[in-house]
PyMOL CGO cylinders between C-alpha atoms (Angstrom):
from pymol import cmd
from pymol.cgo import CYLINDER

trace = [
    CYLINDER, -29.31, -5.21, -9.40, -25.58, -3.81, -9.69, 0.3, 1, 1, 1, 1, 1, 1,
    CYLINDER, -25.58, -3.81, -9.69, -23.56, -4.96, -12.15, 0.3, 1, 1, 1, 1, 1, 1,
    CYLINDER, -23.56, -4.96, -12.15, -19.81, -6.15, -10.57, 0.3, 1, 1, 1, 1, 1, 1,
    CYLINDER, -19.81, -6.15, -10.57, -18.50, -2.98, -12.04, 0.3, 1, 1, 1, 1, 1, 1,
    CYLINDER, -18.50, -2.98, -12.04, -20.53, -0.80, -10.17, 0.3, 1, 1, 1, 1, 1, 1,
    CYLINDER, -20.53, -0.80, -10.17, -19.65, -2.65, -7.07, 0.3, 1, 1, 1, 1, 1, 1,
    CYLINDER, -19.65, -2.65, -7.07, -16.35, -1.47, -7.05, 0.3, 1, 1, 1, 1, 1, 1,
    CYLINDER, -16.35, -1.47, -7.05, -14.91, 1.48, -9.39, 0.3, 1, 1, 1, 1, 1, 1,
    CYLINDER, -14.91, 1.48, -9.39, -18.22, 3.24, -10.64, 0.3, 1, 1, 1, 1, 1, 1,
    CYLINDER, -18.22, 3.24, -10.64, -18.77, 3.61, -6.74, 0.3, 1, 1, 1, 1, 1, 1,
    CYLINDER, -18.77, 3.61, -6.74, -18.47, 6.73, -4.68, 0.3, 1, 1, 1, 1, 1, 1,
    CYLINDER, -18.47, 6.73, -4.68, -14.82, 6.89, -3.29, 0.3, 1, 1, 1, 1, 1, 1,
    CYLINDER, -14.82, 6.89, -3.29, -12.74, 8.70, -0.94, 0.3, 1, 1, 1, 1, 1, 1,
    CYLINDER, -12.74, 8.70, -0.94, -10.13, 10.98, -2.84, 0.3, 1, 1, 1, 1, 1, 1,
    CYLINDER, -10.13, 10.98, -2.84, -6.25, 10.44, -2.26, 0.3, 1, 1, 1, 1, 1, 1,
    CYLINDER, -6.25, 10.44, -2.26, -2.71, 11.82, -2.93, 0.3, 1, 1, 1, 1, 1, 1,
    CYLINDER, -2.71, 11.82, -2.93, 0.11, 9.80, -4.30, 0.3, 1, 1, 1, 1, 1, 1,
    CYLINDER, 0.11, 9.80, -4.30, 3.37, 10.75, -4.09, 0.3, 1, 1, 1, 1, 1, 1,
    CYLINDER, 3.37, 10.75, -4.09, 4.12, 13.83, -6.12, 0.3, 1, 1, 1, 1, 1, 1,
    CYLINDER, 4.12, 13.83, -6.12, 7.70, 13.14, -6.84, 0.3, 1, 1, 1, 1, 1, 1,
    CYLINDER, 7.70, 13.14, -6.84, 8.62, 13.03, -10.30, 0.3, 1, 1, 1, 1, 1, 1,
    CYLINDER, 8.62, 13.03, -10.30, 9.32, 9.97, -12.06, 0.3, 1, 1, 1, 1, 1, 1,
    CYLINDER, 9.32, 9.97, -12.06, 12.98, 9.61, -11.78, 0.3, 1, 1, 1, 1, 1, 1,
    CYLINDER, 12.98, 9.61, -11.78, 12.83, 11.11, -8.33, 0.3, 1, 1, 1, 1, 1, 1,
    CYLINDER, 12.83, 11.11, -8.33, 10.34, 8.32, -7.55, 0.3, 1, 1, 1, 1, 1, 1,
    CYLINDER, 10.34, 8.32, -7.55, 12.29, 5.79, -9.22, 0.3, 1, 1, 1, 1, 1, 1,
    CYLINDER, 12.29, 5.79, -9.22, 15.30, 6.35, -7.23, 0.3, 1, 1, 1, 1, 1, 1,
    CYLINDER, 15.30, 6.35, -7.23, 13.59, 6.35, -4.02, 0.3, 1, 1, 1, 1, 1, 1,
    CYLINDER, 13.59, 6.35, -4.02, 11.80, 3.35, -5.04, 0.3, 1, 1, 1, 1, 1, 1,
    CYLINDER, 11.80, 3.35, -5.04, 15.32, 1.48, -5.47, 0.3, 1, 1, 1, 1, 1, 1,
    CYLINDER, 15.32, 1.48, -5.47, 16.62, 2.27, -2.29, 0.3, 1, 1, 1, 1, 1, 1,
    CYLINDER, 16.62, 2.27, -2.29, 13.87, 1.47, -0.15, 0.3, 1, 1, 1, 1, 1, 1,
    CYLINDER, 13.87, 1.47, -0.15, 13.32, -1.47, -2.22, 0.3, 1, 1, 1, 1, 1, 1,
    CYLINDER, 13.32, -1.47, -2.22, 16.90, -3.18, -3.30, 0.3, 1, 1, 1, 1, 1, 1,
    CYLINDER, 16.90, -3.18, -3.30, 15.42, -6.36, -4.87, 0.3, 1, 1, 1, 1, 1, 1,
    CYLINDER, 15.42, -6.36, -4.87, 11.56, -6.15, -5.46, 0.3, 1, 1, 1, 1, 1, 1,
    CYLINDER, 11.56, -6.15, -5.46, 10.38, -5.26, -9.07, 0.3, 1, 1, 1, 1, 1, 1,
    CYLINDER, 10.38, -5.26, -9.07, 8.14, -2.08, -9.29, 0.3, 1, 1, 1, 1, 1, 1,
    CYLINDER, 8.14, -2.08, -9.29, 5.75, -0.36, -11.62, 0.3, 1, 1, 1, 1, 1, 1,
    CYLINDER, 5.75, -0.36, -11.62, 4.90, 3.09, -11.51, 0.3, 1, 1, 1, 1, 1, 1,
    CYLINDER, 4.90, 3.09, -11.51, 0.85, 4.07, -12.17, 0.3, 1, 1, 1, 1, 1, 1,
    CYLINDER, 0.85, 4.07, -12.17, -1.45, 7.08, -12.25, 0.3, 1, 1, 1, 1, 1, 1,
    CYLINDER, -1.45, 7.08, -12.25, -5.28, 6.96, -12.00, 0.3, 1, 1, 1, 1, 1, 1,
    CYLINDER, -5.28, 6.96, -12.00, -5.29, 4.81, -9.46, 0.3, 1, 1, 1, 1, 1, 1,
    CYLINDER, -5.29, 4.81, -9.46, -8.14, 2.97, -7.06, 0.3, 1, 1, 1, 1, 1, 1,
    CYLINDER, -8.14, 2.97, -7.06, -7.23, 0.94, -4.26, 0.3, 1, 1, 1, 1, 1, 1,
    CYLINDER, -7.23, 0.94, -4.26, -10.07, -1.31, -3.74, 0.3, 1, 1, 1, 1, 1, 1,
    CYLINDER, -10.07, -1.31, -3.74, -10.77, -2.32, 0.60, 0.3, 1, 1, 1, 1, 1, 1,
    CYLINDER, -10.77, -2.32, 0.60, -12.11, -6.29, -0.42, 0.3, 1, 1, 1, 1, 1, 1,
    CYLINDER, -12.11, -6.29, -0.42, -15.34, -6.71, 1.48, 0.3, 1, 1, 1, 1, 1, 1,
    CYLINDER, -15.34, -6.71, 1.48, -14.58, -10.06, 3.44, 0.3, 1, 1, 1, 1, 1, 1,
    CYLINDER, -14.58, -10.06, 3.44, -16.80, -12.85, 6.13, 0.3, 1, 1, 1, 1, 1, 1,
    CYLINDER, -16.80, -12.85, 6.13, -14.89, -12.53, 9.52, 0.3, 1, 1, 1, 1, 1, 1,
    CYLINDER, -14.89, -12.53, 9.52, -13.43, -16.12, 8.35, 0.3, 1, 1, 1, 1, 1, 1,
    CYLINDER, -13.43, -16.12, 8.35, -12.30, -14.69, 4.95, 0.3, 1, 1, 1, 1, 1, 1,
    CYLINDER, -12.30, -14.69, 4.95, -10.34, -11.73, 7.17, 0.3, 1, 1, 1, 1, 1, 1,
    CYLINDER, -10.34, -11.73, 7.17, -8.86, -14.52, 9.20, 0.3, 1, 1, 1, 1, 1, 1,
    CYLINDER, -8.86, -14.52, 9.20, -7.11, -16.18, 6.46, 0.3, 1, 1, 1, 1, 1, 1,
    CYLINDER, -7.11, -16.18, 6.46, -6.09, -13.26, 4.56, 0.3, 1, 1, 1, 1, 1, 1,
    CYLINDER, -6.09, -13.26, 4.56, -4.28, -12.17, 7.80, 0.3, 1, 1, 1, 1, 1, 1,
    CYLINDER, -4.28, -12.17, 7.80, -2.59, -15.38, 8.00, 0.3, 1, 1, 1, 1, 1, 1,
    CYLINDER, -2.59, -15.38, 8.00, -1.23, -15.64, 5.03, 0.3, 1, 1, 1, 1, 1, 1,
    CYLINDER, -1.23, -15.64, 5.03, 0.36, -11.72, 5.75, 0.3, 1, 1, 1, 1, 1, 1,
    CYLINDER, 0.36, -11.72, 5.75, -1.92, -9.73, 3.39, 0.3, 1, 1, 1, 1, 1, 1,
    CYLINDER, -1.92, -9.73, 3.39, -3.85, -6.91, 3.64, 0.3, 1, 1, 1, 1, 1, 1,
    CYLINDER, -3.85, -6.91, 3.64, -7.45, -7.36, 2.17, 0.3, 1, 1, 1, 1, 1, 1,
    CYLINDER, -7.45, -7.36, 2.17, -7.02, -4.64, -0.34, 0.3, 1, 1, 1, 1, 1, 1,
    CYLINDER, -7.02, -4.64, -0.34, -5.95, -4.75, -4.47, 0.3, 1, 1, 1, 1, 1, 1,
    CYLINDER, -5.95, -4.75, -4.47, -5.15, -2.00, -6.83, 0.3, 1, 1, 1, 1, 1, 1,
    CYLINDER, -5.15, -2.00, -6.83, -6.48, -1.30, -10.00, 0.3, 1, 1, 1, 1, 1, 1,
    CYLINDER, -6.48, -1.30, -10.00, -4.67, 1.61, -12.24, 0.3, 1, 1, 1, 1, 1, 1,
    CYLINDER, -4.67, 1.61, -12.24, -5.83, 2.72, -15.32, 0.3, 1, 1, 1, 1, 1, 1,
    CYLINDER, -5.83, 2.72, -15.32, -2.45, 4.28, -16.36, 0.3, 1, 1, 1, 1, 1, 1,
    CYLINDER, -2.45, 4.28, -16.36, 0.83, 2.28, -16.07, 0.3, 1, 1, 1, 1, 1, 1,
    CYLINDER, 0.83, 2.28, -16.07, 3.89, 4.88, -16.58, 0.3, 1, 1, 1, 1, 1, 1,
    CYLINDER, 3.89, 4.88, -16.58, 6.77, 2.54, -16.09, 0.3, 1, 1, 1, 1, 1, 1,
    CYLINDER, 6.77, 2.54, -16.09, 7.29, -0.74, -15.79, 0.3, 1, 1, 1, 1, 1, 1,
    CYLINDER, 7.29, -0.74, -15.79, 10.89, -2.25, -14.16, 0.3, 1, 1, 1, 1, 1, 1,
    CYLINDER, 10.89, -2.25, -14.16, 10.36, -5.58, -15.89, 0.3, 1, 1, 1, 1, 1, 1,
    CYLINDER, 10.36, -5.58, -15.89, 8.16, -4.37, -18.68, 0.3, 1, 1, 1, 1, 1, 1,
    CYLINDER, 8.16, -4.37, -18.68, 5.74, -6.51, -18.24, 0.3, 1, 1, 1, 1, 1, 1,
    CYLINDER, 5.74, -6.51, -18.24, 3.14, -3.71, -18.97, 0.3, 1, 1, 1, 1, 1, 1,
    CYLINDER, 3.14, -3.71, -18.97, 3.45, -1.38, -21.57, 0.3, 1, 1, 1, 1, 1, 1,
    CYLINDER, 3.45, -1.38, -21.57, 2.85, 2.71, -20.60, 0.3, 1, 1, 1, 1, 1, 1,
    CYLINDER, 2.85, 2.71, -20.60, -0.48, 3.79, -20.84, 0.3, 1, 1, 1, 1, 1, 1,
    CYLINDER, -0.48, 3.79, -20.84, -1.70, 0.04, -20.25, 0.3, 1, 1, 1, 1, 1, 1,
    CYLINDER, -1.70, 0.04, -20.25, -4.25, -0.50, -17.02, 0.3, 1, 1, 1, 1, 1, 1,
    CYLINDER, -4.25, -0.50, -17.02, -3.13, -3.06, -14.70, 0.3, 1, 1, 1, 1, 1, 1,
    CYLINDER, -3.13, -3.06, -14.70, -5.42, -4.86, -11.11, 0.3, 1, 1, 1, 1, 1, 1,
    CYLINDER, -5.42, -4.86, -11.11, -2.76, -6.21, -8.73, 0.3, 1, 1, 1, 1, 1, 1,
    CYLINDER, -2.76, -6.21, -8.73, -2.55, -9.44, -6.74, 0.3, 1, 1, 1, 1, 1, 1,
    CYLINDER, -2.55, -9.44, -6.74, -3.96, -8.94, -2.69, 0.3, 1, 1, 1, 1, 1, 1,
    CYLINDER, -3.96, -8.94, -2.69, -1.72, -6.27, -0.77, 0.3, 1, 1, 1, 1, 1, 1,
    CYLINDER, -1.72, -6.27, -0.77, 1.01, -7.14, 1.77, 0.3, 1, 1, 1, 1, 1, 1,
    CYLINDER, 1.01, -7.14, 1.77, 1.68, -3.50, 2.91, 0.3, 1, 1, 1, 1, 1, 1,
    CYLINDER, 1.68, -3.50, 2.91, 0.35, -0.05, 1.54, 0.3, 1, 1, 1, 1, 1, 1,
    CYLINDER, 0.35, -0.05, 1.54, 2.81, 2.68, 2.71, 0.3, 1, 1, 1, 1, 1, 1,
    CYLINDER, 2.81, 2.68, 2.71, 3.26, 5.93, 3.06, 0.3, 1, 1, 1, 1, 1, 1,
    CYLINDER, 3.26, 5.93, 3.06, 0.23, 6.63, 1.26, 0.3, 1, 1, 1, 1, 1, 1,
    CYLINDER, 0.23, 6.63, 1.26, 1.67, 5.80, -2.54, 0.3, 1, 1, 1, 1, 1, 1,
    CYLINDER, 1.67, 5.80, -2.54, 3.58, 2.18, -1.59, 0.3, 1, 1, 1, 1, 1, 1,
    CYLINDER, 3.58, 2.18, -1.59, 1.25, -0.86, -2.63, 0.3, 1, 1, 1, 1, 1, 1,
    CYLINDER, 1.25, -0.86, -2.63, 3.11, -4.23, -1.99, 0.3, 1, 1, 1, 1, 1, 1,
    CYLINDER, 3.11, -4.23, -1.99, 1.98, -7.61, -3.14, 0.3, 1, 1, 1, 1, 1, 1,
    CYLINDER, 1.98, -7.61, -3.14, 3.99, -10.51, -3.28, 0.3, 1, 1, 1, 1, 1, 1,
    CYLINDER, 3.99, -10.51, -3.28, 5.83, -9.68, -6.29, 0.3, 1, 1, 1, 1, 1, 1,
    CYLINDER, 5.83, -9.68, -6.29, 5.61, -5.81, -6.97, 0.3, 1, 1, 1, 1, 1, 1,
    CYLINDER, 5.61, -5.81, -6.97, 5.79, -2.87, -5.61, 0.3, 1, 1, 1, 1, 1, 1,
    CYLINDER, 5.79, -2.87, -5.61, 3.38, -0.07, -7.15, 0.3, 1, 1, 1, 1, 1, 1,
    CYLINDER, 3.38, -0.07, -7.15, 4.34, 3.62, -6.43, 0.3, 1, 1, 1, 1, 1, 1,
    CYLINDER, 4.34, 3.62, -6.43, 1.27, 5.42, -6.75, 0.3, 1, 1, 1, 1, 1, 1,
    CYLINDER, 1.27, 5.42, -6.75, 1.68, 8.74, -8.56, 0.3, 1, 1, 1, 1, 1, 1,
    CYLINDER, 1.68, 8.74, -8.56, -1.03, 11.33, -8.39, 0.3, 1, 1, 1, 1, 1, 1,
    CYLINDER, -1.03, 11.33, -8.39, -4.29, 11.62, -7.24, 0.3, 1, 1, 1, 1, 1, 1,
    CYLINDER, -4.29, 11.62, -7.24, -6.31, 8.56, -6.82, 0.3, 1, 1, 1, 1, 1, 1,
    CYLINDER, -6.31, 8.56, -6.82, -9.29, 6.96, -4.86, 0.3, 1, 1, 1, 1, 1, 1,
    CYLINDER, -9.29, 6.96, -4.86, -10.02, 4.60, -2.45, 0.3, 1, 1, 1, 1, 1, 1,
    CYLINDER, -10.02, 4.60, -2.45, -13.32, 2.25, -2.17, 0.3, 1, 1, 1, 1, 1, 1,
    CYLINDER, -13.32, 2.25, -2.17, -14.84, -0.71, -0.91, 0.3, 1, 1, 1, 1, 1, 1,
    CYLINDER, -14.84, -0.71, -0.91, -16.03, -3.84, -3.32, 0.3, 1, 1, 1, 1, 1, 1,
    CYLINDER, -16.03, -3.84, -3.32, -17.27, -7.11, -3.26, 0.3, 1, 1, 1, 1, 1, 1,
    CYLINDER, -17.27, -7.11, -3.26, -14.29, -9.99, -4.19, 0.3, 1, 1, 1, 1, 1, 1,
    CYLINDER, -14.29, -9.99, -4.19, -16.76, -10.42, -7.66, 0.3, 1, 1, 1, 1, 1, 1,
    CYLINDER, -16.76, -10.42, -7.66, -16.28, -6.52, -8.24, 0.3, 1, 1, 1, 1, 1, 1,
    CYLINDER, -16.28, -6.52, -8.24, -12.65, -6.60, -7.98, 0.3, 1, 1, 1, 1, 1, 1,
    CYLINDER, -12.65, -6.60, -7.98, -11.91, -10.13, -9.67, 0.3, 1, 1, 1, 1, 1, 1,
    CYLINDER, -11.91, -10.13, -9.67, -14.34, -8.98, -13.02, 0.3, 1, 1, 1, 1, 1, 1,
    CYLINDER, -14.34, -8.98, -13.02, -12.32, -5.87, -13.49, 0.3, 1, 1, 1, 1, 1, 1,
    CYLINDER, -12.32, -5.87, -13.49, -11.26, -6.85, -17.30, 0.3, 1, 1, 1, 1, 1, 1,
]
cmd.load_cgo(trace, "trace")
């Protein structure tokens, strides 16, 4: 039997890009797209597609989200410092993923930097991540 873990990041992915903007360059994009939401900048990033019941689907779309969370294993900068760099960090459920580095939740906005992956897991696999 798989453990949780290999439910989600041990799994086989698909590979992606981030943006490849520098920090400050990202940064400063970052602020004017976003005038008022807090972000956090991360590298080694997997954005994990929750594997959801047609009701589960349903209610995620109602409430606005996306069923999809991010874990990173590198956090290079923090607005509200909330995570120190170098620390890992799993987000809340997405409301938007943009552009192909812009992961929303309710509260942050993560710029993806780099290359990362993308994969499906079970709700267990994501919510036992550390």
């Amino acid at each position: 039997m798989d453990s949780p873990l290999n439910d989600g990041l041990l799994r086989e992915g698909v590979d992606l890009i981030g943006s490849e903007l520098t920090l400050e360059e990202l940064v400063l994009a970052a602020r004017e797209r976003y005038k008022w939401m807090p972000f956090c900048v991360v590298e080694e990033w997997v954005i994990l597609d929750a594997i959801l019941t047609e009701d589960e689907l349903a209610k995620v779309a109602a409430a606005g989200c996306q069923p999809m969370f991010l874990f990173a294993h590198k956090v290079v900068h923090d607005e509200q410092q909330r995570f120190e760099p170098g620390d890992w960090v799993r987000s809340t459920i997405a409301r938007t993923f943009n552009e192909g580095y812009l992961f929303e939740t309710r509260n942050t906005v993560y710029l993806l930097k780099g290359p990362g992956q993308r994969k499906s897991s079970s709700l267990q696999g994501i919510f036992s991540i550390f």
